[in-house]
C-alpha positions in Angstrom: -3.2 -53.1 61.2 -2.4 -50.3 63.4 1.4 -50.1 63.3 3.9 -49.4 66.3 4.3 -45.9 65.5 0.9 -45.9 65.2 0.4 -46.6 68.8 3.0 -45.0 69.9 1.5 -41.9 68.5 -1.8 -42.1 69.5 -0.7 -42.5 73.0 0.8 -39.6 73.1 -2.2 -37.4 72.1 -4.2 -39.5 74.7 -4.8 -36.7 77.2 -6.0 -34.7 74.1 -3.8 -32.0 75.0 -2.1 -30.1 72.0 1.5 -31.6 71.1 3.3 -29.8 67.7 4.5 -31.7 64.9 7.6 -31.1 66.1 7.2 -32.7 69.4 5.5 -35.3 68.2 8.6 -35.8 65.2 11.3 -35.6 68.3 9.2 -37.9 70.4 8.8 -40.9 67.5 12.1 -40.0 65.7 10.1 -39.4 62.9 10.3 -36.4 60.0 7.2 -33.6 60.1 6.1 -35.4 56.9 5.5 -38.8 57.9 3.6 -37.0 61.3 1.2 -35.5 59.3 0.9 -39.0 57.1 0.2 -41.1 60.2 -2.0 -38.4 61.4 -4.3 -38.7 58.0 -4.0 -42.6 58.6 -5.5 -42.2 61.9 -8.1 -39.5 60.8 -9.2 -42.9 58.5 -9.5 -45.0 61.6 -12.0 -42.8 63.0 -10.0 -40.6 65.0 -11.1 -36.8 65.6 -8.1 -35.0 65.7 -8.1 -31.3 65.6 -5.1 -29.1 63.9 -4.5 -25.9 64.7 -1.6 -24.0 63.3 1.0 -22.4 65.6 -0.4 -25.4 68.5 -0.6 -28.6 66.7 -2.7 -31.9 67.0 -5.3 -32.9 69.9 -7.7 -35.2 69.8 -11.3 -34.1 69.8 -11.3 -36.0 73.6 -9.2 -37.7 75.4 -8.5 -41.2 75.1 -8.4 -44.3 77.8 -5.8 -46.5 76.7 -6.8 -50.6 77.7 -4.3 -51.4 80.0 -4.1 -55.7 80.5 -2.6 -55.5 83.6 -5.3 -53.5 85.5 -8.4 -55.1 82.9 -7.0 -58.7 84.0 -6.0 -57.6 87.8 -7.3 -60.4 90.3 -8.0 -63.1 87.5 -5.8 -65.8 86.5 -7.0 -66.4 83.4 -5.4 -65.9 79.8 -6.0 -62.0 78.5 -5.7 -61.6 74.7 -5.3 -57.5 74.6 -5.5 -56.3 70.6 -5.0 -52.4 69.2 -7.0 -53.9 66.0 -8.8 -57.3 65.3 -11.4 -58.5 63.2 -13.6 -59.3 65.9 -13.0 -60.5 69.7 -15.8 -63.7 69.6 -14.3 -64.5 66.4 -11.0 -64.7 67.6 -12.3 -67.0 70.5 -14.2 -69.0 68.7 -11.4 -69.9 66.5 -9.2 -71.1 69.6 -12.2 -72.5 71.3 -10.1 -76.1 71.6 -7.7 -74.6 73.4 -9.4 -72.0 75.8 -10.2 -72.2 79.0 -13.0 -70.8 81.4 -12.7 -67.4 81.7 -10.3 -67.1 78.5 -11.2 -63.4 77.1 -10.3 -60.8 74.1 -10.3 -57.0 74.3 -9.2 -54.9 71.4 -8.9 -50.8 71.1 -10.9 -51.8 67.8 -13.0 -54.5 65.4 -12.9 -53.9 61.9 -16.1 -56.8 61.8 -17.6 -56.5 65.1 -21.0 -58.6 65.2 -24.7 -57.9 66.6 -27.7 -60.7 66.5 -28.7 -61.6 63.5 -25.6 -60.7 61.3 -25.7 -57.1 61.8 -22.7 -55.0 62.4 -20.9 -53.6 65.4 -19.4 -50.7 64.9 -16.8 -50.3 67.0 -14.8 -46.7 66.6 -10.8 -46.8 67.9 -10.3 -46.6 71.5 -14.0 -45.0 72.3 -15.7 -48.5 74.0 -15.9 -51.6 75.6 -15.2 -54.9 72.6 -14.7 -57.9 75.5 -15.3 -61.2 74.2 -15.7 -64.2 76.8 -15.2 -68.4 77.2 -16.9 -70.5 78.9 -17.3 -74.5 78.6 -20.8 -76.1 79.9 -20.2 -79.1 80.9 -23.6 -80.0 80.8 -23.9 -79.0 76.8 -25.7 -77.1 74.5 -28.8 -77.5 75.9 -28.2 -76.0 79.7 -27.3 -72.8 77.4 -31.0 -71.6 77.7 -31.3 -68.2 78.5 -27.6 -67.5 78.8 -27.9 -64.3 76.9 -30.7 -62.6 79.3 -28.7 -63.9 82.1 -25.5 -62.0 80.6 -27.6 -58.8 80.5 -27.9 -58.9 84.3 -24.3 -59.8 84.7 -23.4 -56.6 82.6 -25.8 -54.3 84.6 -24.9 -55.1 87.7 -21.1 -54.9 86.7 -22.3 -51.1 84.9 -24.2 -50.4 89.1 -21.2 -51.3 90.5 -18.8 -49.0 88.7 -21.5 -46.5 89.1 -23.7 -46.0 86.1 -27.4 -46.5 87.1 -30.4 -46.4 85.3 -29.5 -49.1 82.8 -32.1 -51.1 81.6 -32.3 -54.5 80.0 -34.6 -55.0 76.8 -35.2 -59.0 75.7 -33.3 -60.9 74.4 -30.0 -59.1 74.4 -29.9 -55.6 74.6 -29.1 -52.9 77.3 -30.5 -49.4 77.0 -30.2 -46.0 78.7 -32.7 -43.1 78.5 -34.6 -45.3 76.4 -31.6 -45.1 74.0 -29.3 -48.6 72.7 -26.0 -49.1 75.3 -24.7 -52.3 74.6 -25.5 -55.0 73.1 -24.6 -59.4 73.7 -23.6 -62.2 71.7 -23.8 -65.5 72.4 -22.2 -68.2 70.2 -22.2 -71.8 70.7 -20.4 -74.9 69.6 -21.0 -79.0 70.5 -22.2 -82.2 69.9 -25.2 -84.0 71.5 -24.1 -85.5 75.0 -20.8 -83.3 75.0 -19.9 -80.1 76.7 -21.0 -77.2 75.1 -18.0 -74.2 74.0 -19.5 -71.0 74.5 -18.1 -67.2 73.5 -19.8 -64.4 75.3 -19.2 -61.3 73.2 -20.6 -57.7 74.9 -20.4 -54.1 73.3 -20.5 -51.3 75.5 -20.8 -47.9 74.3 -19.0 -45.7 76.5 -17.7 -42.5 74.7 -19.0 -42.1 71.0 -16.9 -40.3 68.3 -19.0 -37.7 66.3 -17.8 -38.3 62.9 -19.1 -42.3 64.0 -22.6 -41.5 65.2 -24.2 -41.1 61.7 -23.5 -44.3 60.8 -25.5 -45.9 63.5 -29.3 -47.0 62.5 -30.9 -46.4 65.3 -31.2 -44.6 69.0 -28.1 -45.1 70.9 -26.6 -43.9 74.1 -23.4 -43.9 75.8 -22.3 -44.4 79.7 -20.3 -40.8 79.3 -24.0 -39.4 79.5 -23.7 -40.7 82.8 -20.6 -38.9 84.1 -18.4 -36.1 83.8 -14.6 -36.5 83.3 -12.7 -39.7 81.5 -13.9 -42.6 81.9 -11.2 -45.5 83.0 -12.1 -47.8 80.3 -9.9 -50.6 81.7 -11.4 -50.8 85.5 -14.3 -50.9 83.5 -13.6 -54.1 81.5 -12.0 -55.1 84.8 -15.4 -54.8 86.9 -17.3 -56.6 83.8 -14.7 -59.2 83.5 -15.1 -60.3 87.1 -19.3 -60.1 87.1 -19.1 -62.9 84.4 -16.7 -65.0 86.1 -19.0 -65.1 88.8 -22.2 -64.9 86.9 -21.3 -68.0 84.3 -20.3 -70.3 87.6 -23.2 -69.4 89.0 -25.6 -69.8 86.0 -23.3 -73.3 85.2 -25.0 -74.9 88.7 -28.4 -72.9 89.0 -29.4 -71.9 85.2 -31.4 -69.0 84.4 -33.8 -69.1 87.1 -31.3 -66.7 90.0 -31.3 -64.3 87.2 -34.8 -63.8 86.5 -36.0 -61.8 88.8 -33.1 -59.5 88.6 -33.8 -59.4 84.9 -37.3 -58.3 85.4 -36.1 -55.8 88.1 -34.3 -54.1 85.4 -36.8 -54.6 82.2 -36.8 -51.6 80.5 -40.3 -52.7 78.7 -42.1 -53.8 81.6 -45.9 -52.9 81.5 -45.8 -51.2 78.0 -47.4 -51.4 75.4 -45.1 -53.3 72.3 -44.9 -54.9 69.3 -43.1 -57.9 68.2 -41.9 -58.4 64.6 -41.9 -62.0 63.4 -40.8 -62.5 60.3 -43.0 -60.4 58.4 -46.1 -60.9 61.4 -46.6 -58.0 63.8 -48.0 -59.4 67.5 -48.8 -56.1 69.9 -49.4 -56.7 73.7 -47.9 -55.4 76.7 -44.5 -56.4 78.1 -44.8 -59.3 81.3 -41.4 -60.0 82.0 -39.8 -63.3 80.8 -40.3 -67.0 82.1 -38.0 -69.0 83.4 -37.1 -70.4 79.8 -36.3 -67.2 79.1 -39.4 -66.4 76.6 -40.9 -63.2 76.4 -44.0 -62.8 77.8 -46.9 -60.7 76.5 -50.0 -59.7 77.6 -52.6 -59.9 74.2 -56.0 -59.4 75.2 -55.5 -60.5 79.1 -54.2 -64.0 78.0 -49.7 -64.7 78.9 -48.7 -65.6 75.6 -44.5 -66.7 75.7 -42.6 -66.1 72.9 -38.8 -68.0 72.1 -35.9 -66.6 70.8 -35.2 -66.8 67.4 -36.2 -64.4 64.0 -38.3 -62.1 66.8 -37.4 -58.6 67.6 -39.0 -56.1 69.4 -39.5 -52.4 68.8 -41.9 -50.0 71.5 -44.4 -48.4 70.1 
């Protein structure tokens, strides 16, 4: 785990100015030896931090620090705020007995952050958004359909309203930018038949990737720092997200996926192309329709709608 000194240390390189070892030793009442050793630890975590001798350590940017009192400002419900955790929708689903709607988890870092299907998150210290979310349906598992395409248009319009435009949405889960991966959603879901249904959001939103982190990445990514010059407030940004699904799941609780889908096609990032869809080891090529109100994709093969469900399909462009 990231210790106390830790974060007491990387705070104060934050603003990626240049701070001596012997600032930094007076500051944490620390020797010059154990700087540079907590320096190297936090080289390990990902960190880009620059030494120069006769100036001292900086970061390779500058840093914005989660801050739970702004990232939970005008909510009332519980904030769980971590500096390192395994990952955020597993620590929800853990507690999912106890939680309440509107429950959610942040952490500065995931050391087993989740995509769909298994795959991994990678999810660099203090560089994006890691936001895990509760919710209990009432109604079950089975009013659950299309939650996660009705997430994507909670998360764009929570990215418009902070001021990044030009995010699209790509079924079932995924948000790009410049035609590039920006985020990504996971939905996880607990219940019985005839009982309400516990469900953990989780989202990942790139917002300022580390350069020593980008090659480990396995495919076309982007980040909302592409977007805009200057630091971006990470925490008004969880903030703006936190209160678009607050909103969005109460509203998708009583109406279901059908107020969301014309948003979503508004913002389909496929719509009208020509694409192929990888079923197990089957390849189907049409063009992109949008999605029904089921939330299955819908492709154009051969001038005939054909809908396709979630499940073991993904979807590449061509």
């Amino acid at each position: 785990m990231i210790s106390e000194t830790r974060q007491r240390l990387i705070q104060l390189l934050a603003d990626g100015e240049f701070r001596s070892g012997e600032w930094l030793a007076e500051h944490l009442g620390l020797s010059r030896a154990a700087i540079h050793n907590n320096i190297e630890a936090l080289a390990e975590l990902g960190l880009e931090i620059y030494r120069v001798k006769g100036k001292g350590y900086r970061l390779e940017r500058p840093l914005s620090l989660l801050d739970g009192a702004v990232v939970n400002q005008q909510r009332q419900a519980p904030l769980h705020l971590f500096w390192q955790i395994d990952s955020t929708n597993a620590y929800l689903m853990k507690r999912k007995h106890l939680c309440t709607n509107g429950e959610a988890c942040l952490a500065e870092m995931q050391t087993a952050g989740r995509g769909r299907r298994g795959r991994e998150w990678v999810s660099p210290l203090a560089c994006h958004i890691y936001l895990s979310y509760f919710h209990r349906l009432e109604q079950g598992m089975a009013a659950a359909a299309g939650l996660s395409l009705a997430v994507g248009v909670m998360l764009v319009e929570a990215l418009e309203q902070a001021g990044f435009d030009g995010v699209g949405l790509k079924w079932p889960n995924d948000l790009y930018l410049d035609n590039k991966k920006l985020a990504g959603i996971l939905v996880e879901l607990n219940g019985q038949f005839g009982e309400p249904a516990e469900v953990v959001v989780g989202c990942g939103v790139n917002v300022s990737m580390p350069s020593g982190v980008a090659t480990a990445i396995d495919q076309p990514w982007q980040e909302l720092q592409f977007l805009q010059e200057g630091l971006i407030d990470r925490s008004r940004l969880a903030s703006t997200i936190l209160r678009h699904l607050d909103a969005g799941l109460t509203e998708f609780e009583h109406s279901g996926l059908a107020p969301f889908v014309v948003r979503w096609q508004q913002r389909d990032q496929f719509a009208g192309r020509a694409v192929k869809l990888l079923v197990g080891e089957n390849t189907i090529r049409g063009t992109a329709a949008g999605i029904d109100l089921q939330g299955n994709l819908l492709l154009n093969i051969d001038g005939e709608i054909k809908a396709f469900a979630a499940g073991e399909i993904s979807m590449r462009a061509d």
